[in-house]
C-alpha positions, 0 to 999 in steps of 0.5 A, a space after each residue: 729122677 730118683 736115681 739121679 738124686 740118689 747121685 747128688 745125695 751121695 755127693 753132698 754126703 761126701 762131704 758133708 758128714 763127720 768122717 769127711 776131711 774136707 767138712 771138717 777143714 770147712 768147720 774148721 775155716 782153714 779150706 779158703 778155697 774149693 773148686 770142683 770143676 767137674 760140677 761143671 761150675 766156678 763156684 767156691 764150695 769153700 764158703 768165702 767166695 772165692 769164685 773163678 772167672 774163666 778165660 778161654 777154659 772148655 768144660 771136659 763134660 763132667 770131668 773137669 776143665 781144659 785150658 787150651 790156648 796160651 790165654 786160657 785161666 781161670 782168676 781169682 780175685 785176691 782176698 786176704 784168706 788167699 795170702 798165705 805165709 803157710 798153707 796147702 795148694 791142690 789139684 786133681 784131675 787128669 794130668 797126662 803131660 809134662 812140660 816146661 812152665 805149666 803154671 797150676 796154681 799162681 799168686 804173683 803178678 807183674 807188681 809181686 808175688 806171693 806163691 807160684 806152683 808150676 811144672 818143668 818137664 823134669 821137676 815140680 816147682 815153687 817160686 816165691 817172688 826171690 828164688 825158685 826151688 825144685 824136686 824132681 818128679 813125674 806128674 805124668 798119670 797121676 790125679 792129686 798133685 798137691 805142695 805144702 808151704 810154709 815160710 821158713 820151711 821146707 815144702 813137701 809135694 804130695 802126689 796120690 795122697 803120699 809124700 813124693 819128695 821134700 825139698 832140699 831148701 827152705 823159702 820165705 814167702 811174703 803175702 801179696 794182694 795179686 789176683 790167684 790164677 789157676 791153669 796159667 801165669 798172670 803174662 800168659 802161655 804157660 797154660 797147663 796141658 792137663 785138665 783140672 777137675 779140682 782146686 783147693 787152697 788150705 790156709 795150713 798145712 796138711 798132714 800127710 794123714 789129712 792128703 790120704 783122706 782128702 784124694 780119696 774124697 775127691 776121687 770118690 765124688 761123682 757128679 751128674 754127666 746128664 743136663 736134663 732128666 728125660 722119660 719118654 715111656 707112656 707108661 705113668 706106673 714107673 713115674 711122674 716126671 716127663 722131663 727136668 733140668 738140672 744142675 748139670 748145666 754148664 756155668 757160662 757167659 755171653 751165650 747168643 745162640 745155639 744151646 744154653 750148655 748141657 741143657 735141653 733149651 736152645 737160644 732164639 734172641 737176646 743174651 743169656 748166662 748160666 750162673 750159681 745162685 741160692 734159692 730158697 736156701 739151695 745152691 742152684 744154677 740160674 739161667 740168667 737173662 742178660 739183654 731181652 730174648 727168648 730160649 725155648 724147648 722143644 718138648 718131642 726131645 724129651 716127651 714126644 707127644 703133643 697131647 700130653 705136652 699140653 696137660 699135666 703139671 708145670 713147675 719153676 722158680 723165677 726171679 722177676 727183675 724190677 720193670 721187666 715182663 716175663 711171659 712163659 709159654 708153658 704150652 706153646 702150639 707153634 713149630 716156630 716156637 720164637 714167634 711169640 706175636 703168633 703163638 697158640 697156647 697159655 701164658 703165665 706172666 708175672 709182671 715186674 712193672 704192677 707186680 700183678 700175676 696175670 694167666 693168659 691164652 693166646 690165639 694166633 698171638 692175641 692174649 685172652 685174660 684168665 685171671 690176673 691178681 692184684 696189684 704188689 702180689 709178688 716181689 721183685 728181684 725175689 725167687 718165687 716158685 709156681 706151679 701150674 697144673 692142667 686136667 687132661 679130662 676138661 683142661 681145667 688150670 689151676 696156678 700156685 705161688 710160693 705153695 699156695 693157691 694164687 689169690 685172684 681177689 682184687 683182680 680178675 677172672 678165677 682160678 682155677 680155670 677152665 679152657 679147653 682151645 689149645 690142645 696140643 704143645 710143642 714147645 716151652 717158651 721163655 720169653 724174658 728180659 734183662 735180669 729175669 732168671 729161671 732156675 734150672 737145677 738145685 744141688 741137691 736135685 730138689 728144684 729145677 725147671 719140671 713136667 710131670 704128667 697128671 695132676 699134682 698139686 702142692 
């Protein structure tokens, strides 16, 4: 796990320090829209929100994304910063072919447009609503394709960060509120043969200094290529983190089975997205539940032991919709680990109705009060972080909200607690309804979802 954050803290320092261009064009408001495709997310690292919304796009592992079929494209709502007269239009990623009419970067639909950046198998091209200019070039091999624009002025295409050609005409470009659509045309079959590990749009031109030093800040940034963190030595000595989730996992919609993408929780019931989020100030990818089910994990992948399964330390943030009831199984007996009715093990559930905390055990499906704490103890709709830890010597529980000890005053039971009737756990079981959502990773590999063996308290 520490190497892995070493990762992510190498990433944001690539641009987040003062030598880096694409800070600085942050600082400078002039970066209206950064996608990094192979974050394995849609989100607009720019800052003005600018986010996509893929159709029919495959995620290439950690190396960007794919545009298949006539349909695939990812849109971008339009905002008045994408309507450009001047700016600068970029992609990285692996462009390995060359063929007609493969659109890389389009601002036009069928009532106008604005700009259209696209390849023929011969040129690159612009149009900008009136006429189509071209220079001859071969992309084909290359990583960073970037067009310089500016009405009244002649566009220079950049490739791996050096000035490829200028144009022999100059172009007029109008401003237009169509959606900006990356990897195709608004009318479909012009998807792009190659994949795209990023996308930027500056609202200036760049200098031909500022593209050397913009290819190779996104040629140096590395992203993490593994969903969770795993560590099934016995041995405690080299560290104290069974598993993790992190922000590798993929951004995603509608999922209904199967695995939640590049994660090691898999689909019982019920619908499920994957969406970036802040939490707790931390961008983070969420796993948002969107119709009533249940994802669970089963924990021999990643531990292998049923003993050790069952004691040491548990961690998450979840957010709890208004008038749902979320129960984790962070200790769950049974194989058949989506029979919650029937379950042996212990149960945190922070209830969205009376906003009570309540800690249970269940035997064969039927629930044994712990604690449970007053009424309006958390908030809905509000990221809240619990910790649970269990002592392997006398199973004594103790439960921790928000880095504090949960307050049983005004409820029931105490905590900490002592039960010593489930020994063993196979799995993890999140049993959620529409709107509830876990976190699974932060950026800065800081949160995620967590077992650490032994006993840590806040």
């Amino acid at each position: 796990m520490r190497k892995a954050l070493l990762i992510f803290i190498l990433l944001l320092s690539s641009y987040a320090n003062a030598d880096s261009i694409i800070q600085r064009l942050k600082d400078e408001g002039s970066l209206v829209l950064m996608h990094l495709y192979a974050s394995r997310s849609f989100y607009d690292f720019s800052g003005h929100g600018n986010h996509g919304t893929p159709t029919d796009v495959h995620f290439a592992g950690n190396r960007g994304v794919r545009f298949p079929a006539s349909t695939s494209v990812i849109t971008v709502s339009d905002s008045p910063e994408l309507q450009l007269t001047e700016g600068t239009l970029v992609v990285f990623g692996e462009f390995m072919s060359q063929e007609d009419t493969e659109r890389i970067i389009s601002k036009r639909d069928s009532g106008g447009t604005n700009y259209e950046f696209y390849t023929t198998s011969t040129d690159a091209v612009v149009y900008d609503g009136t006429s189509a200019r071209s220079v001859t070039t071969d992309i084909t091999g290359k990583k960073y394709i970037a067009i310089n624009i500016k009405s009244g002025e002649k566009n220079d295409l950049y490739i791996d960060g050096n000035l490829k050609a200028t144009f022999f005409v100059s172009q007029t470009f109008t401003q237009d509120d169509a959606d900006t659509l990356i990897g195709n045309s608004y009318n479909n079959g012009n998807n792009l043969q190659s994949t795209l590990t990023a996308a930027l749009i500056v609202n200036r031109k760049l200098t031909a200094s500022e593209h050397a030093e913009l290819y190779a800040e996104l040629a140096s940034m590395r992203w993490p290529s593994r969903g969770f963190f795993r560590d099934k030595d016995a041995d405690s000595t080299d560290g104290r983190v069974q598993f993790a989730t992190t922000w590798a996992a993929e951004e995603s919609s509608g999922l209904t089975s199967g695995w939640i993408p590049n994660t090691p929780l898999k689909i019982s019931s019920g619908t499920w997205s994957v969406i970036v989020e802040e939490v707790d100030g931390k961008l983070s990818k969420v796993l948002r539940c969107d119709s009533a089910g249940i994802v669970y994990l089963d924990t021999s992948i990643v531990t292998g032991s049923p003993t050790n399964d069952a004691y040491g330390t548990w961690e998450w943030w979840i957010s709890v919709a208004i008038n749902t009831y979320p129960r984790i199984f962070f200790v769950a007996k049974l194989a058949d680990a989506w029979n919650v009715s029937g379950q042996y093990g212990y149960i945190l559930y922070p209830n969205g109705g009376d906003k009570k905390v309540w800690f249970y055990e269940s035997t064969n499906g039927t629930v044994t009060v712990k604690f449970s704490t007053a009424s309006s103890y958390l908030t809905c709709s509000t990221w809240h972080k619990f910790r649970v830890t269990r002592r392997d010597t006398d199973g004594q529980f103790t439960a921790y909200m928000d880095g504090e000890l949960i307050d049983v005053t005004g409820g029931s039971g105490s905590n900490p607690v002592t039960d010593n009737t489930t020994t063993t756990s196979s799995y993890i079981v999140l049993d959620l309804d529409a709107g509830d959502k876990i976190l699974l990773g932060s950026l800065d590999g800081q949160y995620s979802f967590v077992k650490y063996r032994g006993v840590w308290a806040p």
